[in-house]
C-alpha positions as CSV (number, residue, x, y, z in Angstrom):
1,X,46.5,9.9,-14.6
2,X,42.7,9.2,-14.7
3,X,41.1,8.2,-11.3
4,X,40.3,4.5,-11.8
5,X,36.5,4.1,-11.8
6,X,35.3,1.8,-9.3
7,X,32.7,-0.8,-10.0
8,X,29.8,-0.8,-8.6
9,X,29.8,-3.9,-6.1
10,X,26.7,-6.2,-5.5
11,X,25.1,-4.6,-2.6
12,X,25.2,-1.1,-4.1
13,X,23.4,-3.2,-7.3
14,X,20.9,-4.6,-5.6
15,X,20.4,-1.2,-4.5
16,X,19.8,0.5,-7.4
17,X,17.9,-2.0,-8.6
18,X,15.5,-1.7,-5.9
19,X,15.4,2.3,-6.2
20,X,14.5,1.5,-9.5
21,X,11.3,-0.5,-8.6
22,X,10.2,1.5,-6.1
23,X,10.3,4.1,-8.7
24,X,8.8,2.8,-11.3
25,X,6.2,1.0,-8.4
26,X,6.0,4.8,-7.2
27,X,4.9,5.9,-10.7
28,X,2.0,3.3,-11.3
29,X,0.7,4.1,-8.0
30,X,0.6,8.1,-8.7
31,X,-1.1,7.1,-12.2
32,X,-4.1,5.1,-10.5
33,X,-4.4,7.6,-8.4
34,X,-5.2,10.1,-10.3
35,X,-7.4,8.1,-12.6
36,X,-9.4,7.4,-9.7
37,X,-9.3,10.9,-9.0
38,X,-10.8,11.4,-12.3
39,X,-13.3,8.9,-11.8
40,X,-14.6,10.1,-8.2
41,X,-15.3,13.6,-9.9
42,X,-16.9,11.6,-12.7
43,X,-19.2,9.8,-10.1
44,X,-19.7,13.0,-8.2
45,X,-20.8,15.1,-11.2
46,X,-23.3,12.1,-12.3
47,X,-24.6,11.6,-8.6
48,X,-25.2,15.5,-8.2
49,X,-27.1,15.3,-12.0
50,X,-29.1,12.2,-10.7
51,X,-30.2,14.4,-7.3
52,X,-31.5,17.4,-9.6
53,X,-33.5,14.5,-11.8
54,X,-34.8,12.9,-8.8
55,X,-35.8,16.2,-7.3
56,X,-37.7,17.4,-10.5
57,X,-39.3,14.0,-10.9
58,X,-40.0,14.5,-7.4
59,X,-41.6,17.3,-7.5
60,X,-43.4,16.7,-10.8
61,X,-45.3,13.9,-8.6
62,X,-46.0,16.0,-5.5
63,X,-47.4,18.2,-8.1
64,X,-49.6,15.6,-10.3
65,X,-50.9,13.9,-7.1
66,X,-51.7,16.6,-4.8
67,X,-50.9,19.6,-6.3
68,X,-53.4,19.7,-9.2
69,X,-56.5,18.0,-7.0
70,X,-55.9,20.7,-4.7
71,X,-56.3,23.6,-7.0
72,X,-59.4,21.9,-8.0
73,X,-60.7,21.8,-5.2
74,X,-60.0,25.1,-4.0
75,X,-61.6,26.5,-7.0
76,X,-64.4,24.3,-6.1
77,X,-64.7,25.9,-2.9
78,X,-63.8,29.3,-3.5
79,X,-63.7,32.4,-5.8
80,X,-60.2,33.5,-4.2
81,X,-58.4,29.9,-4.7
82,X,-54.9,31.4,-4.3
83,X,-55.6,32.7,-0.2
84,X,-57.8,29.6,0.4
85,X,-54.5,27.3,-0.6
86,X,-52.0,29.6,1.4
87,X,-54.9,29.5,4.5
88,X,-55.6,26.0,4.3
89,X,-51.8,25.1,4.1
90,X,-50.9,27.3,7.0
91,X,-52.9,25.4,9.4
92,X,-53.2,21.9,7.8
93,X,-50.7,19.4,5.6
94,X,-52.5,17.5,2.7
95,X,-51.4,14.1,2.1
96,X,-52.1,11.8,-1.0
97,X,-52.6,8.0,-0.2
98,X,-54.0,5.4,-3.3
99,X,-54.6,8.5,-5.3
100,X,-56.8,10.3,-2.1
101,X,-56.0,13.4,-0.5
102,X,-56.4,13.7,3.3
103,X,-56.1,16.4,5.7
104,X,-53.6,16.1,8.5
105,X,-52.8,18.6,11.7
106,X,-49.7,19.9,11.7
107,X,-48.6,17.3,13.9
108,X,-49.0,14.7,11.0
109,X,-52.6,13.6,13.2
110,X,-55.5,13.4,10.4
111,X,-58.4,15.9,11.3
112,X,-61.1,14.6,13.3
113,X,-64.9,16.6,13.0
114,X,-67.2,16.7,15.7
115,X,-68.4,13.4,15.6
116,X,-64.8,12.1,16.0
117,X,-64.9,10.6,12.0
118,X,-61.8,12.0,9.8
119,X,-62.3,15.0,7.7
120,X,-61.8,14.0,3.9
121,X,-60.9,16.4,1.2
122,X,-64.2,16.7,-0.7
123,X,-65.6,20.0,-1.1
124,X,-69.0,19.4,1.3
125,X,-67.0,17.7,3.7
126,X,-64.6,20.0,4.3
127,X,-66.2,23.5,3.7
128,X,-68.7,22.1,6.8
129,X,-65.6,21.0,8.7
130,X,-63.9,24.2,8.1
131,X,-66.8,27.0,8.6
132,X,-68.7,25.1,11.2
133,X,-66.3,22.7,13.3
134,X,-65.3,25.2,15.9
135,X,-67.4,28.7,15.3
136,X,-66.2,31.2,17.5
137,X,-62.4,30.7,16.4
138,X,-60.2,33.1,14.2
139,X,-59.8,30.2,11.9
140,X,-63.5,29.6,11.3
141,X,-64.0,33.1,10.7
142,X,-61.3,33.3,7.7
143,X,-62.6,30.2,6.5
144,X,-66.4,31.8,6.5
145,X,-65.0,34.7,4.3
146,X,-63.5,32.7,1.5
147,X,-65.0,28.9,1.5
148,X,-68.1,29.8,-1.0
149,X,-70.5,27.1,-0.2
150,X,-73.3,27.3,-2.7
151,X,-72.3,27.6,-6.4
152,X,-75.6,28.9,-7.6
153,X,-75.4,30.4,-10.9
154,X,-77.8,33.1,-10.0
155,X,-79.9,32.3,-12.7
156,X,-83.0,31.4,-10.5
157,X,-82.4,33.9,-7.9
158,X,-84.0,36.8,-9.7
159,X,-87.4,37.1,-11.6
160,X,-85.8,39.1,-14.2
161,X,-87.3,42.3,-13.1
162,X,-85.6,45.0,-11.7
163,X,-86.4,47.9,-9.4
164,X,-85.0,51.7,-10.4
165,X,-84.0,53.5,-7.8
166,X,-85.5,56.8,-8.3
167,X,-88.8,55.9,-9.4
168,X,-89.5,52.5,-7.6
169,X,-90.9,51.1,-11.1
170,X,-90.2,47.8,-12.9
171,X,-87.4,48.1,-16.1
172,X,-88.3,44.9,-17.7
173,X,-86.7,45.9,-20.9
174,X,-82.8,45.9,-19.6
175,X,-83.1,42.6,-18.8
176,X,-84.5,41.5,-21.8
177,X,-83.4,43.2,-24.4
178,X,-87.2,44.4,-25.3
179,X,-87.0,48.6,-26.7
């Protein structure tokens, strides 16, 4: 004889029924998670991508607004622009305000000349500031060897006439092309 089958009574029911929320509860909870899994990676990847912008833009602006004036003016004041920038850099920061650079201490302090006025980035001011302000220090004396304070073409330094060596006589015809 078959075993009778019970029936289920109400408490048992109610439950099953309740296992049968929680589950399907359970499940809808597990799906939103992961979705906003998905979407925190999705943020992440967007922020990190926004950084990289932000740093380029950044550094496109550093480069517009101080960088470029600053290779001016060290080919300005200079025939080896390159070691001027590394020099001047090492022992001052250059900061851009309203579209004007100004020289700071490494301290963030700006530069103060002898007469106690701040030193400004133009090429008089600051080749006198830098080859003159203090002149027995090791600074100075770089500064004297690369800051090129006169940019005299040469053209009126000469008369056009030069002296040979061995015979102490004027060659005006090299210089001019005569034969």
């Amino acid at each position: 004889m078959p075993e009778p089958i019970e029936q289920p009574t109400s408490g048992q029911l109610d439950a099953a029924s309740e296992l049968l929320k929680l589950q399907k509860v359970h499940a809808e909870v597990l799906g939103k998670r992961n979705k906003d899994k998905a979407r925190i990676a999705e943020l992440e990847t967007t922020l990190t991508e926004t950084q990289g912008r932000v740093t380029a833009a950044e550094a496109r602006a550093h480069e517009l607004e101080i960088g470029q004036p600053l290779k001016q003016l060290a080919k300005s004041m200079s025939d080896v622009p390159d070691y001027f920038l590394q020099t001047l850099q090492a022992q001052f920061q250059i900061q851009a305000k309203d579209g004007e650079l100004s020289l700071l201490t490494k301290d963030g302090k700006p530069v103060m000349d002898a007469e106690g006025k701040a030193v400004g980035c133009e090429s008089s001011e600051l080749a006198k500031y830098l080859t003159e302000n203090e002149p027995d220090s090791e600074r100075t004396k770089v500064f004297r060897k690369i800051v090129t304070v006169s940019r005299a073409s040469g053209a009126a330094s000469g008369s056009g006439q030069r002296r040979t060596e061995a015979s102490g006589s004027f060659n005006l015809g090299d210089n001019f092309g005569l034969r």
